[in-house]
C-alpha positions as CSV (number, residue, x, y, z in Angstrom):
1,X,-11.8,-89.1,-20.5
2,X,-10.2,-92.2,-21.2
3,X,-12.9,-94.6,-20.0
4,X,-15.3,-92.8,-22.5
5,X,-15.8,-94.6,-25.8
6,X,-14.6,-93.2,-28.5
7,X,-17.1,-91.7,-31.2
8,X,-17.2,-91.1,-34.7
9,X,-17.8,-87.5,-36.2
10,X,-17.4,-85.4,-39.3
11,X,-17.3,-81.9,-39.8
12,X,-20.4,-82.4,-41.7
13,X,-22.3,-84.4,-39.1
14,X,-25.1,-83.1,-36.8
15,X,-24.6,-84.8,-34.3
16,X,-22.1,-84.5,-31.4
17,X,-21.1,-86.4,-28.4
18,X,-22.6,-84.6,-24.9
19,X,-21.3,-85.6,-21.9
20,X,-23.8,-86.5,-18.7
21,X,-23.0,-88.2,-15.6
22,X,-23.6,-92.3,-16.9
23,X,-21.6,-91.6,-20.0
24,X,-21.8,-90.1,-22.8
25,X,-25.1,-89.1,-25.4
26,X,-25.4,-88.3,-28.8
27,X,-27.2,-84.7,-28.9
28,X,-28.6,-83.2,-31.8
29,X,-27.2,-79.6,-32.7
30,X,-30.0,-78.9,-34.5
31,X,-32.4,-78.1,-31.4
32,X,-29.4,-76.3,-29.7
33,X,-29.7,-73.5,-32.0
34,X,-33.9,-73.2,-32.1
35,X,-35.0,-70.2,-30.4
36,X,-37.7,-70.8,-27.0
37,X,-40.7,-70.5,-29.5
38,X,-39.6,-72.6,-32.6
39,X,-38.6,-75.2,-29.9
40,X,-41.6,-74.7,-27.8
41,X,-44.2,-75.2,-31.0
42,X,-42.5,-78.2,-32.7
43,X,-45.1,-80.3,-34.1
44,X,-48.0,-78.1,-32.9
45,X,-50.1,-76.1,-34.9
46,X,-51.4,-72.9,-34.5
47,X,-55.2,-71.6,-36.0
48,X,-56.0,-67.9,-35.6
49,X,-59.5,-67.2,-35.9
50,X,-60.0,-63.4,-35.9
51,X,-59.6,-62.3,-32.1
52,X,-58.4,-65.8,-30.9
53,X,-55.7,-68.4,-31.5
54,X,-56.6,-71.8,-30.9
55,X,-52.7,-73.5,-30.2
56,X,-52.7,-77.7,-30.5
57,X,-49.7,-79.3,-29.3
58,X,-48.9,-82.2,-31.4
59,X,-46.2,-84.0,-29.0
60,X,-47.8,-82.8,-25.4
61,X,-51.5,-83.3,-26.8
62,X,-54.5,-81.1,-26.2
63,X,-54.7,-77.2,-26.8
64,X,-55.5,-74.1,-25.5
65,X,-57.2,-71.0,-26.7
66,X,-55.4,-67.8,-26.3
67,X,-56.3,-63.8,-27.2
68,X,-54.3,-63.4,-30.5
69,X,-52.8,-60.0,-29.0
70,X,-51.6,-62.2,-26.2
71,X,-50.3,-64.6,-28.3
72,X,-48.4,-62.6,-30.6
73,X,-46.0,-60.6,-27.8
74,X,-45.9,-63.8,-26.0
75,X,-44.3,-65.3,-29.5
76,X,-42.4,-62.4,-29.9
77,X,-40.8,-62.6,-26.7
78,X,-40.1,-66.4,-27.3
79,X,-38.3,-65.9,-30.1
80,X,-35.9,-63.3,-29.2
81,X,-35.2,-66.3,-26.6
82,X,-33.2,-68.7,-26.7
83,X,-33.8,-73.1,-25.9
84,X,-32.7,-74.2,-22.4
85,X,-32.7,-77.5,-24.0
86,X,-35.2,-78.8,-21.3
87,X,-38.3,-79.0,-23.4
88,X,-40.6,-79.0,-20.0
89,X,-38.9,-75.7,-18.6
90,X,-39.0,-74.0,-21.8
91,X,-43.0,-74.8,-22.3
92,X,-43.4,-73.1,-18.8
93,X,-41.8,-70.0,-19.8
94,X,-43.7,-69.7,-22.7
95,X,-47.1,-70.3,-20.7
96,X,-45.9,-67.9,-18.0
97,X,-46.0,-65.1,-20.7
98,X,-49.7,-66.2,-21.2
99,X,-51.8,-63.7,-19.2
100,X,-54.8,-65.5,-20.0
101,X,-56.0,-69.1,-22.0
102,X,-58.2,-71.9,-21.4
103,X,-57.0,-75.2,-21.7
104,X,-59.2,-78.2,-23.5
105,X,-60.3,-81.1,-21.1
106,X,-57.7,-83.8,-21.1
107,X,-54.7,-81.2,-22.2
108,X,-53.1,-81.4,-19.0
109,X,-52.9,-77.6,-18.2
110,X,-54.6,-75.4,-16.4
111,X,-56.7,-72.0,-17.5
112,X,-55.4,-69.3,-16.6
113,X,-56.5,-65.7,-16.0
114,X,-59.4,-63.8,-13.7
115,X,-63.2,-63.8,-14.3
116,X,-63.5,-61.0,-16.7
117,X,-61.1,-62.0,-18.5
118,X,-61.5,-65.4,-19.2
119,X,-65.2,-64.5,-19.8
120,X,-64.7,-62.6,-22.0
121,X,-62.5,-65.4,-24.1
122,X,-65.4,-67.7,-23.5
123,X,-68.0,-65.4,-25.0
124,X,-65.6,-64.5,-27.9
125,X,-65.4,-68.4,-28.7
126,X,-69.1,-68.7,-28.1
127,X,-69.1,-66.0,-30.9
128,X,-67.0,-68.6,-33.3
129,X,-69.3,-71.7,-32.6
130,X,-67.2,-73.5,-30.2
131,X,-69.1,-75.2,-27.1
132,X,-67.7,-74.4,-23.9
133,X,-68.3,-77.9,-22.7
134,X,-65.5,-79.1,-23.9
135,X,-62.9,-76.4,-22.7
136,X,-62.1,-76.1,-18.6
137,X,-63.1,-73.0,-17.7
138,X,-63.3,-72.5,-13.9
139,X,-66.8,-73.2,-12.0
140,X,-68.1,-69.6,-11.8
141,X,-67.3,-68.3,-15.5
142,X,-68.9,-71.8,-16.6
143,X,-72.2,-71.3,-14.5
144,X,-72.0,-67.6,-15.8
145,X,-72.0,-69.0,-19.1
146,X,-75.2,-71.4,-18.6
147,X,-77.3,-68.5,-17.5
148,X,-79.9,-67.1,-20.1
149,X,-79.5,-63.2,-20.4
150,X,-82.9,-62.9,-18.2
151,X,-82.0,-65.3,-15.8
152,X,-80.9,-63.8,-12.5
153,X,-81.2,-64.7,-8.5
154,X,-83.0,-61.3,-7.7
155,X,-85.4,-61.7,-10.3
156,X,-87.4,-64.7,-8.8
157,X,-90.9,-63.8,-8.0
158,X,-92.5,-65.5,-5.0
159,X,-96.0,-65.4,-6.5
160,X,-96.7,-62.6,-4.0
């Protein structure tokens, strides 16, 4: 203790010294008392749009559409919870409440959920006007998406 320096702190100060391995770290208390949600969403914004939520992180870039049911006991849950303090663990727990999203291009996660289900999100956005270029949906949902109502493989005719 006495090879750490020696800080300055009021009663009325947020700050506080934390103590790591190399030394020592000024931490805000602020973020220690955030519940897993409020922490989570910092900076992001969230749109609901009838059945869906589009979610837009504003520090981690890119965003994800989510099923507003979904959403809701998955912010619930959140915010009953609270912060690790490690911003990258807490963002996983929140996603691994997710049963099912799509992630934009570039976002750096990865859809989640089965066929039906994530169809199901892509036809509801299809619904709202967005293009599901722009949105990674796995390769079978997206080539189930290209198809016209009356295009099928059985229903080729050979000209016979």
């Amino acid at each position: 203790m006495d090879d750490l320096p020696r800080l300055k702190w009021g009663k009325h100060s947020n700050t506080q010294p934390a103590r790591y391995a190399g030394g020592t770290r000024e931490r805000n208390h602020n973020d220690a008392w955030m519940n897993l949600f409020d922490k989570v969403m910092k900076g992001a914004m969230m749109r609901r749009m009838g059945d869906l939520t589009m979610v837009t992180f504003g520090t981690r870039g890119g965003s994800m559409m989510v099923a507003s049911m979904d959403f809701q006991s998955a912010r619930k849950w959140a915010q009953q919870k609270s912060a690790s303090g490690n911003d990258a663990r807490d963002f996983q727990q929140l996603l691994a409440r997710l049963e099912c999203f799509v992630a934009r291009y570039g976002s750096g996660l990865a859809s989640r959920g089965n066929r039906a289900q994530l169809l199901a999100l892509a036809r509801a956005m299809q619904n709202l006007g967005y293009n599901h270029e722009d949105w990674s949906f796995p390769r079978e949902v997206a080539d189930e998406l290209r198809r016209r109502p009356g295009d099928t493989d059985s229903s080729k005719d050979d000209g016979d």
